[in-house]
C-alpha positions in Angstrom: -4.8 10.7 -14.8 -6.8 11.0 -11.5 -10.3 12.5 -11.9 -11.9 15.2 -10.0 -13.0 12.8 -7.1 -10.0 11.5 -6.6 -8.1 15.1 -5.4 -11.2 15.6 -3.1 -10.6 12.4 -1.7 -6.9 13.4 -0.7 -8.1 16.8 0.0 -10.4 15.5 3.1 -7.8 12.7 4.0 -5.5 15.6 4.6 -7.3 18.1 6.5 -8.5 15.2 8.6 -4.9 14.3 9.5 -3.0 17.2 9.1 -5.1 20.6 9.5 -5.0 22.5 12.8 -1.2 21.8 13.6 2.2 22.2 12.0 3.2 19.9 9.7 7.3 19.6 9.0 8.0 19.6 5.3 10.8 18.3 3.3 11.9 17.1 -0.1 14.2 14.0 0.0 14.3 14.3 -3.8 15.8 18.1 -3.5 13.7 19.7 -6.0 11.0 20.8 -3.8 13.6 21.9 -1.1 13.3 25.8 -1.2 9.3 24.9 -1.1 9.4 23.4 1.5 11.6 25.2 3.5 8.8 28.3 3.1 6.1 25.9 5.0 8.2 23.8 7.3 6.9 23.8 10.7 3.5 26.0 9.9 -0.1 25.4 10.5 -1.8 23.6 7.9 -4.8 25.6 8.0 -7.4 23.7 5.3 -6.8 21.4 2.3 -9.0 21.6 -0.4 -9.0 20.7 -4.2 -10.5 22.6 -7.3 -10.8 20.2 -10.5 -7.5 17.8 -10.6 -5.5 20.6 -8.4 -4.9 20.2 -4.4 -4.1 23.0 -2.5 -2.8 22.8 1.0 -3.4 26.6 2.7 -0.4 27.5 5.5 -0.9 29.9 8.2 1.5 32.3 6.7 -0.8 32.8 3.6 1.8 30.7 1.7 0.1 27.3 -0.5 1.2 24.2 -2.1 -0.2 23.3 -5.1 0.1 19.6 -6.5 -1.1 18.4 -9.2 -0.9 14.9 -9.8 -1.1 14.5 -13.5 -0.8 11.0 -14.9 1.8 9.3 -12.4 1.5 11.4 -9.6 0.6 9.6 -5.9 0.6 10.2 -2.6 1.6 7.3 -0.3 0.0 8.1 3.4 1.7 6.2 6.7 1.6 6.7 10.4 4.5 8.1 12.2 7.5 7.3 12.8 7.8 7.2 9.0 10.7 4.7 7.8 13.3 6.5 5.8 12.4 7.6 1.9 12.3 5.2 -0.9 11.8 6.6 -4.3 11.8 10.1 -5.5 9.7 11.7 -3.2 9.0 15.3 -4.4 7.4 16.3 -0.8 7.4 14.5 2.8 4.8 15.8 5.2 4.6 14.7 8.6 2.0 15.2 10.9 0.7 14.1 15.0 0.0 11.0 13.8 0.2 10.6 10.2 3.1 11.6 7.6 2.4 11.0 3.4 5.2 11.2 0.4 4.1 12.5 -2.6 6.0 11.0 -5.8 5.7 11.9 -9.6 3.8 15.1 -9.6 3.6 17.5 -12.6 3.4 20.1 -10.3 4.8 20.5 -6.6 4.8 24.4 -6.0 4.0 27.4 -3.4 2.1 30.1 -5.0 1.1 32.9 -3.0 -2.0 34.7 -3.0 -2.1 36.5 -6.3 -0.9 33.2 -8.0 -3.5 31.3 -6.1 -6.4 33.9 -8.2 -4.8 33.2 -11.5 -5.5 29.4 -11.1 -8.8 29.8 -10.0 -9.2 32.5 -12.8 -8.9 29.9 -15.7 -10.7 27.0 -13.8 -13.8 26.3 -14.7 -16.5 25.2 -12.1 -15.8 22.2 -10.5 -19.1 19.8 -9.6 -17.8 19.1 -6.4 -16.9 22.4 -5.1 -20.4 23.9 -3.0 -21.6 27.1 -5.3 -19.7 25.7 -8.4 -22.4 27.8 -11.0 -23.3 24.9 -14.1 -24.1 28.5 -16.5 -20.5 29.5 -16.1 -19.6 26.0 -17.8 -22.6 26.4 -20.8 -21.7 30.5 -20.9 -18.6 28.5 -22.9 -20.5 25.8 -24.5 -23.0 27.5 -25.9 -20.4 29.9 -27.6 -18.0 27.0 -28.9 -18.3 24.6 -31.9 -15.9 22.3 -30.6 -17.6 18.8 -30.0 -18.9 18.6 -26.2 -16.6 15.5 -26.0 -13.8 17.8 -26.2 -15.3 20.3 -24.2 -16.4 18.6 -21.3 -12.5 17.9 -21.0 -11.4 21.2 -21.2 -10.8 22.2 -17.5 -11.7 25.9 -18.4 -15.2 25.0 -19.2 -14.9 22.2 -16.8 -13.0 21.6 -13.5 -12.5 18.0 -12.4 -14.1 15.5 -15.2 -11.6 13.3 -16.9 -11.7 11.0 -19.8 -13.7 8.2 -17.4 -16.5 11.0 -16.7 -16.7 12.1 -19.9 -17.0 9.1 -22.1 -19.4 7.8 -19.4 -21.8 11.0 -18.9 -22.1 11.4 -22.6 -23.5 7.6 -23.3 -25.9 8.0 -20.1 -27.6 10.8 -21.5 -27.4 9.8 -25.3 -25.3 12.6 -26.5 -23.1 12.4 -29.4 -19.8 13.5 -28.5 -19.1 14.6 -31.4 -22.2 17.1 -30.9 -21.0 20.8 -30.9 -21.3 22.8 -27.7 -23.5 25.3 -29.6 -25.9 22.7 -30.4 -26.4 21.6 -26.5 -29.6 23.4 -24.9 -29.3 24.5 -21.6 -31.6 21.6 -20.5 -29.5 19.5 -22.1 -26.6 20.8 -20.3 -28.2 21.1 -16.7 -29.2 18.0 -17.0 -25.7 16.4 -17.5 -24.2 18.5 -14.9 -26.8 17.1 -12.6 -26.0 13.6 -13.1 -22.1 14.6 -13.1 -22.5 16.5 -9.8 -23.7 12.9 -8.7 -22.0 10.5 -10.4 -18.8 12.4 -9.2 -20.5 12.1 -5.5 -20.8 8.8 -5.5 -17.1 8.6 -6.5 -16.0 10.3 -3.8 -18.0 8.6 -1.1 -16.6 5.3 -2.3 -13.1 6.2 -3.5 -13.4 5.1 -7.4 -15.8 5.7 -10.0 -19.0 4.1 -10.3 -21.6 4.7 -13.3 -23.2 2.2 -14.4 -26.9 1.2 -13.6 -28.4 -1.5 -11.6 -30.0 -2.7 -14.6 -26.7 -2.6 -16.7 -24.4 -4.1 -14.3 -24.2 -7.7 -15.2 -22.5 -8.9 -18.7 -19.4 -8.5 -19.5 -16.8 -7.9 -16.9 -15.1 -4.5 -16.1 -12.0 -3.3 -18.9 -9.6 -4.1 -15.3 -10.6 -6.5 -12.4 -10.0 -4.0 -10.0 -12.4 -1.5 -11.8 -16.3 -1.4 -11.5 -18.0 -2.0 -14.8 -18.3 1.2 -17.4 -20.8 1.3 -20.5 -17.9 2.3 -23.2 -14.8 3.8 -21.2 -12.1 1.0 -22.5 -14.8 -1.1 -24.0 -13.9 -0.6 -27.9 -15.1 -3.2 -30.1 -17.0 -5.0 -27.4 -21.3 -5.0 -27.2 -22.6 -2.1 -25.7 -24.5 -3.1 -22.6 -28.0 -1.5 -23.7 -28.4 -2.4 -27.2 -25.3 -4.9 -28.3 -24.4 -2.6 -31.0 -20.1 -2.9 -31.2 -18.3 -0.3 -29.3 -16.7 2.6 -31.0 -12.9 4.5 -30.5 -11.1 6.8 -32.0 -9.2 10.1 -30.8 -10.5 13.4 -30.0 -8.0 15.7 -29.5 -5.2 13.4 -28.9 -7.0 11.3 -26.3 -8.8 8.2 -26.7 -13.0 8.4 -26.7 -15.5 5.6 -27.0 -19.3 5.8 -27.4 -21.7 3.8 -28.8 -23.0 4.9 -31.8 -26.3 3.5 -32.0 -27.1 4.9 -28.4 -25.1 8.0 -29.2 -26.1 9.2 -32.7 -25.1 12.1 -34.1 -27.6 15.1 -34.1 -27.8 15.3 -37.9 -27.8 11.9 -39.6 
């Protein structure tokens, strides 16, 4: 599933090409239809994402939310586009630039009382300017759920994905089976701090990078057209820093990996 950096991404790509001017709207698929209909033809006034949700704002109040989930896309072209291939949920067309979205989970206009409950029960996303990292530990602190779960939940957490979180745990050395209420609040500013990075870094190049000059030789990346990680996808291999085997198992019905000499629990 696309991470938090990735829904920025899409979220500048499409105010560059579409905000400031109408945009027609469609479904070729159908499903969307009555959706679309409600923006067709309106100003798109700003794009913007919270966590792993995009929201395109209209002029008439009116937004579309998206969210990708695991096999969502958006497939971006210059106009004239050719004719649909696929199910494509939602066509927008711009000036100069149209983009098909295909295999959302979610493809829907919420107005602006619908738009407050989502934000409601998001928690602060690293990449959003005034995101507060105490809102985030206000939950931690009061949970005894591992931080590996926690840091996945997107009501603590907007935005980090199983990539983030495998990768900011090992940087730091935290266990992630460690409960929340045994993570200081240094402990916990200091991971946000290196998220809110890391996650910059992701967005300024378009895919996640995370590990360290001195790190980033060895063993090649878990897919060649992915930058090298410490333990995301690495089970049973050496860890990079001190050769110990990989670890992996599943937290909450999704897969984790840690190292657990670099990683060790805080209670032997």
């Amino acid at each position: 599933m696309p991470e938090g950096h990735t829904l920025h991404g899409l979220a500048r790509l499409h105010q560059k090409r579409f905000a400031g001017a109408p945009v027609r709207v469609s479904s070729p698929q159908g499903t969307f239809a009555l959706g679309a209909a409600a923006v067709d033809g309106r100003t798109l006034v700003k794009a913007e994402a919270w966590g792993k949700h995009l929201l395109h704002h209209y002029d008439s109040g009116l937004v579309v939310h998206v969210h990708l989930g695991l096999y969502g896309s958006f497939a971006d072209s210059p106009v004239p586009m050719g004719a649909p291939v696929g199910q494509v949920r939602m066509r927008m067309v711009g000036a100069d630039f149209g983009a098909d979205l295909r295999g959302p989970t979610a493809c829907e206009i919420i107005d602006p009382p619908r738009l407050d409950a989502l934000a409601a029960r998001l928690g602060p996303d690293p990449l959003r300017r005034g995101s507060d990292p105490l809102l985030a530990y206000a939950r931690i602190r009061r949970s005894r759920r591992p931080i590996g779960a926690l840091l996945m939940d997107q009501q603590v957490l907007a935005g980090v994905g199983n990539v983030y979180r495998a990768e900011l745990l090992f940087r730091h050395g935290v266990s992630p089976f460690r409960p929340g209420v045994d993570v200081s609040e240094e402990q916990w500013l200091q991971l946000w701090t290196d998220l809110v990075a890391l996650m910059k870094v992701g967005l300024r190049k378009g895919r996640i990078h995370v590990v360290r000059r001195e790190h980033n030789h060895g063993a090649p990346s878990y897919a060649p057209d992915r930058p090298r990680t410490y333990v995301y996808r690495r089970a049973g291999e050496p860890c990079r820093v001190c050769a110990t085997p990989i670890a992996h198992r599943e937290l909450e019905s999704r897969n984790l990996f840690w190292c657990p000499t670099c990683q060790p629990p805080l209670h032997p």
